[in-house]
C-alpha positions as CSV (number, residue, x, y, z in Angstrom):
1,X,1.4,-5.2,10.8
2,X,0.8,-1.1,10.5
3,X,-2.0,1.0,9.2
4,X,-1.8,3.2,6.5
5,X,-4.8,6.0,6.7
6,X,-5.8,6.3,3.1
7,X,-6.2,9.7,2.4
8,X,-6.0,10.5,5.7
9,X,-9.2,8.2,6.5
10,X,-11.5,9.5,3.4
11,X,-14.6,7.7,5.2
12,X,-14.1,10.2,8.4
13,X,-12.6,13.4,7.4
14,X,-12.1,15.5,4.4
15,X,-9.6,13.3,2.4
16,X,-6.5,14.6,1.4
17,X,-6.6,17.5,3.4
18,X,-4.1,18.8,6.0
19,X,-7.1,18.1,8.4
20,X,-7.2,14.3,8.0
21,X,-3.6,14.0,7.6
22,X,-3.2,15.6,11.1
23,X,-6.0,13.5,12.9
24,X,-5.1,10.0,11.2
25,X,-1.2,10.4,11.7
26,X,-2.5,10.0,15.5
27,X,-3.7,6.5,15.5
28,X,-1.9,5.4,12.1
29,X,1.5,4.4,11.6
30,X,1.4,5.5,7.9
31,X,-0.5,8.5,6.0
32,X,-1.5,8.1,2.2
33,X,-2.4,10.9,0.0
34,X,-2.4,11.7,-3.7
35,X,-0.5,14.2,-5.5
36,X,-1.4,15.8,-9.0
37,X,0.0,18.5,-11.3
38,X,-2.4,21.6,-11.5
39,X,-2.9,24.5,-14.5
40,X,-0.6,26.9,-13.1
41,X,2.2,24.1,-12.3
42,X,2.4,23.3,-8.8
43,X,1.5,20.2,-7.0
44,X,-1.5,19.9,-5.3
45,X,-2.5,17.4,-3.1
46,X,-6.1,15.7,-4.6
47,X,-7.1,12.2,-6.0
48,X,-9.3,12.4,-9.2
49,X,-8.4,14.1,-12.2
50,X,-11.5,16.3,-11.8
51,X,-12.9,18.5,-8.7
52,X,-16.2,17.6,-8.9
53,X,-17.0,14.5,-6.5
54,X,-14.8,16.7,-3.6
55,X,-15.7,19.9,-4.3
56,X,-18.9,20.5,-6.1
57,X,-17.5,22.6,-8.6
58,X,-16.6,21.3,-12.3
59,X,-13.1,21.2,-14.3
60,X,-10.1,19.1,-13.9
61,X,-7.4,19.5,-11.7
62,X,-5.0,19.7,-14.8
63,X,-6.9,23.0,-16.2
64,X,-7.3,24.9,-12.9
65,X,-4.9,27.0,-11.4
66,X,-3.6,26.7,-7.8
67,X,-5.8,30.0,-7.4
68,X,-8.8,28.9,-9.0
69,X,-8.6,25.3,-6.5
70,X,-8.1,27.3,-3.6
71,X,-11.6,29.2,-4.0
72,X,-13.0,25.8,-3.8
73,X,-13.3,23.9,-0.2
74,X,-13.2,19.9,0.3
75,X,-16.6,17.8,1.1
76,X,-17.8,21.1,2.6
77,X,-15.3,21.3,5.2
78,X,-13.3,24.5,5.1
79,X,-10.5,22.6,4.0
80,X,-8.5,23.8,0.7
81,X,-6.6,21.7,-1.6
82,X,-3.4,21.9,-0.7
83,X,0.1,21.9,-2.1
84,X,2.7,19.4,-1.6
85,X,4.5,21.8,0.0
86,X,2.1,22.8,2.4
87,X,0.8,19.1,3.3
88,X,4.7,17.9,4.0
89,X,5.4,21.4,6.2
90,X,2.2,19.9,8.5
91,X,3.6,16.4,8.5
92,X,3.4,15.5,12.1
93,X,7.5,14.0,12.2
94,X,6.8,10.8,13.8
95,X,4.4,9.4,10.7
96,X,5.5,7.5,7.5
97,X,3.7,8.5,4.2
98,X,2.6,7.1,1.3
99,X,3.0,9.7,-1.9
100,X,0.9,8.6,-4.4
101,X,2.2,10.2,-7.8
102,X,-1.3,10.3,-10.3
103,X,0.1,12.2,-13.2
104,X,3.0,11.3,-15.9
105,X,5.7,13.9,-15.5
106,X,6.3,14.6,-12.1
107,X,8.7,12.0,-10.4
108,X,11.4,14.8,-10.5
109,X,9.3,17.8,-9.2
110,X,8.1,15.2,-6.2
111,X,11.8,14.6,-5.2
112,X,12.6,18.0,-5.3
113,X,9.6,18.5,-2.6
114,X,10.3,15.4,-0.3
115,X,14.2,16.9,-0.5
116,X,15.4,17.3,3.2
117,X,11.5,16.1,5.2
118,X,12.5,14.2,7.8
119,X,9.4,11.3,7.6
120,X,10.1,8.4,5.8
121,X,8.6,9.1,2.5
122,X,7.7,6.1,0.1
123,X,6.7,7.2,-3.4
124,X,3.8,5.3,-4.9
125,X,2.4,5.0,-8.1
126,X,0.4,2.9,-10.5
127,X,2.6,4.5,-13.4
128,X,5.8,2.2,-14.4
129,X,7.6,5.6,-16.0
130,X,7.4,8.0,-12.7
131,X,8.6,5.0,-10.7
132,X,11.8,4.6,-13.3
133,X,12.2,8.2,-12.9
134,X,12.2,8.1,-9.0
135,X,15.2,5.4,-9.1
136,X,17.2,6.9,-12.1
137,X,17.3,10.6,-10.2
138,X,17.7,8.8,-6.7
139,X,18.0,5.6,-6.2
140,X,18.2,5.8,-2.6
141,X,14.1,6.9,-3.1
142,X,11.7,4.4,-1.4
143,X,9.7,3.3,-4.1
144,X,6.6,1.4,-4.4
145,X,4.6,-0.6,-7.2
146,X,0.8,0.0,-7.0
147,X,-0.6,-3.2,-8.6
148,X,-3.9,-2.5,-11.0
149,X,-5.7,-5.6,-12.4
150,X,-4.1,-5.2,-15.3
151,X,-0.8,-5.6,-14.7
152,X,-0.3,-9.8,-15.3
153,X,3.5,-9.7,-14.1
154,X,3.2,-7.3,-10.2
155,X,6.3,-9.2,-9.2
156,X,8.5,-9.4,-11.9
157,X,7.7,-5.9,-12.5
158,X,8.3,-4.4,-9.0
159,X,11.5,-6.2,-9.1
160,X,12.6,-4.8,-12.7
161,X,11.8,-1.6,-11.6
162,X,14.0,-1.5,-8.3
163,X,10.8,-1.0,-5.6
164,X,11.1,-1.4,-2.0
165,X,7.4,-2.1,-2.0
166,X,4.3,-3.5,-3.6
167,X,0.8,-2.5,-2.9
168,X,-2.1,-4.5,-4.1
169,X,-6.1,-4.9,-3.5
170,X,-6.9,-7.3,-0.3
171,X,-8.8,-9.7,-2.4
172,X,-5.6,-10.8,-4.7
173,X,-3.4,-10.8,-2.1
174,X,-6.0,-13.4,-0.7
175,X,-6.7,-15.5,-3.5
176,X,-3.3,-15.8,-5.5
177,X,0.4,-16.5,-4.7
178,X,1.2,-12.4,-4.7
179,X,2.2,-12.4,-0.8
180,X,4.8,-14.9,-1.1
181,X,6.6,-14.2,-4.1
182,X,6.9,-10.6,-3.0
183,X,8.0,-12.2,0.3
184,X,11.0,-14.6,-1.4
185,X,12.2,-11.2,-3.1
186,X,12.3,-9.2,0.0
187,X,9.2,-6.9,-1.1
188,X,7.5,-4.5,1.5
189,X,3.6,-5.6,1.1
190,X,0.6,-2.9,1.7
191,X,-2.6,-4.2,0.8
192,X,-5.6,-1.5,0.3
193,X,-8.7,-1.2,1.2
194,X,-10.2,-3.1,4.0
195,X,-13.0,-2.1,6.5
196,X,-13.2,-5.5,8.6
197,X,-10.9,-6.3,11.3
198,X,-10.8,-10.4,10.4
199,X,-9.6,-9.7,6.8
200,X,-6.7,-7.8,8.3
201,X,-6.0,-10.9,10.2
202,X,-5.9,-12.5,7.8
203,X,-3.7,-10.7,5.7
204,X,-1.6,-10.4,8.6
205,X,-1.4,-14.4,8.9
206,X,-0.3,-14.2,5.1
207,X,2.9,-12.1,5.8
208,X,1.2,-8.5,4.8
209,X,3.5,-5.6,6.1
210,X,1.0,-3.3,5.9
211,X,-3.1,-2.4,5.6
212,X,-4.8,0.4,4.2
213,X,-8.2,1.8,5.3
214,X,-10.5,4.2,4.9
215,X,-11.8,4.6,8.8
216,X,-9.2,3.1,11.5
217,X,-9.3,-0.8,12.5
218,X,-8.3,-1.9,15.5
219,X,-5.1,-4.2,14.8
C-alpha cells in the first residue's frame, strides 16, 4: 500500500505549495494537490474557491488574477500560489501525483500542462464532465473517480466513465462493499483521509492500493 501526501501534507506545511510538494514527495510515494482556473485564465494550484482560509485576504480564486494571488502568501509562509506550470516544473521525477481538477472547464487546458512531464500523472476529480473530457481528448490519461456521498452508483460510474481509479472516504470503504467491487473490475483504490496508523491497516487488509493523509504515517 502507498501514501498519497494530500496537498502535500496540509497538517505540516503550507498546502498546495511548491514547499510541501517538495518535502512530502520525500517520504510519499504519491503527491496530491488541487488545481483551479483563476481571473486572468491560468491555472493555479489552490483548493477552495475562495482565498480566505489560506491566505487571509478575501475574493475567490475565480475573480482574482494570477497577479493579484501572487501578492498574497499561503498560511503565512512565504509561499505564493502557484501555477500548474510552475508546481509540475518542481515535481521531484521520481513521485506520482494526484491532480485534482476543482472547476468545470478545464480537463483540456490540464492535459495540455501535464503534456510531456515525466511523473506519472493521474487526474482526479469529483466532476463526471472533466473526467469525460480527460478520456475523449486522451484516452490513454490516468483517470480517477473522486467519490462524494452523493454519488449512489461509485462503481458503475467509474466504470462508465473509463477511470483507472476510484478514491473514496476511509469510513465507506470500511463499512460497505466499495473495496471489492472496485477490486472485481480492476479499479485502482485511494482512500482519503486518515491520521491513525491501525485504520490504514486496515484498509490495507481490505485490498486498498492507496492512503491519503494529511501528516505522514508510518506504513
Amino acid at each position: 500500500m502507498r501514501l498519497i501526501a494530500h496537498r502535500g501534507f496540509a497538517a505540516t506545511a503550507p498546502e498546495n505549495t511548491i514547499a510541501a510538494i517538495q518535502s512530502a514527495a520525500e517520504y510519499a510515494d504519491v503527491v496530491e494537490f488541487d488545481v483551479r482556473r483563476c481571473g486572468s485564465g491560468e491555472l493555479v494550484v489552490i483548493h477552495d474557491e475562495t482565498i480566505d482560509r489560506v491566505t487571509g485576504g478575501i475574493g475567490t480564486v475565480a475573480d482574482s488574477t494570477l497577479e493579484e494571488l501572487k501578492t498574497h502568501t499561503i498560511l503565512e509562509s512565504g509561499e505564493r500560489v502557484p501555477t500548474l506550470e510552475e508546481m509540475l516544473e518542481a515535481l521531484p521525477s521520481t513521485v506520482e501525483v494526484n491532480l485534482e481538477m476543482k472547476d468545470l472547464g478545464i480537463a483540456s487546458d490540464v492535459l495540455d500542462a501535464i503534456e510531456g512531464v515525466e511523473n506519472r500523472i493521474v487526474t482526479t476529480s469529483f466532476l463526471l464532465p472533466e473526467l469525460r473530457t480527460i478520456r475523449e481528448i486522451d484516452p490513454s490519461q490516468p483517470t480517477g473517480l473522486l467519490v462524494s456521498r452523493h454519488l449512489e452508483t461509485p462503481i458503475t460510474t467509474a466504470v462508465e466513465l473509463d477511470c483507472d481509479v476510484i478514491g473514496a472516504n476511509y469510513w465507506r470503504c470500511l463499512t460497505t462493499r466499495l473495496v471489492s467491487r472496485a477490486k472485481s473490475v480492476d479499479l485502482e483504490i485511494h482512500v482519503w483521509s486518515l491520521e491513525r496508523r491501525l485504520t490504514a491497516k486496515l484498509l490495507e487488509c481490505r485490498g486498498v492500493d492507496c492512503i491519503s493523509a494529511d501528516r505522514p504515517i508510518r506504513l
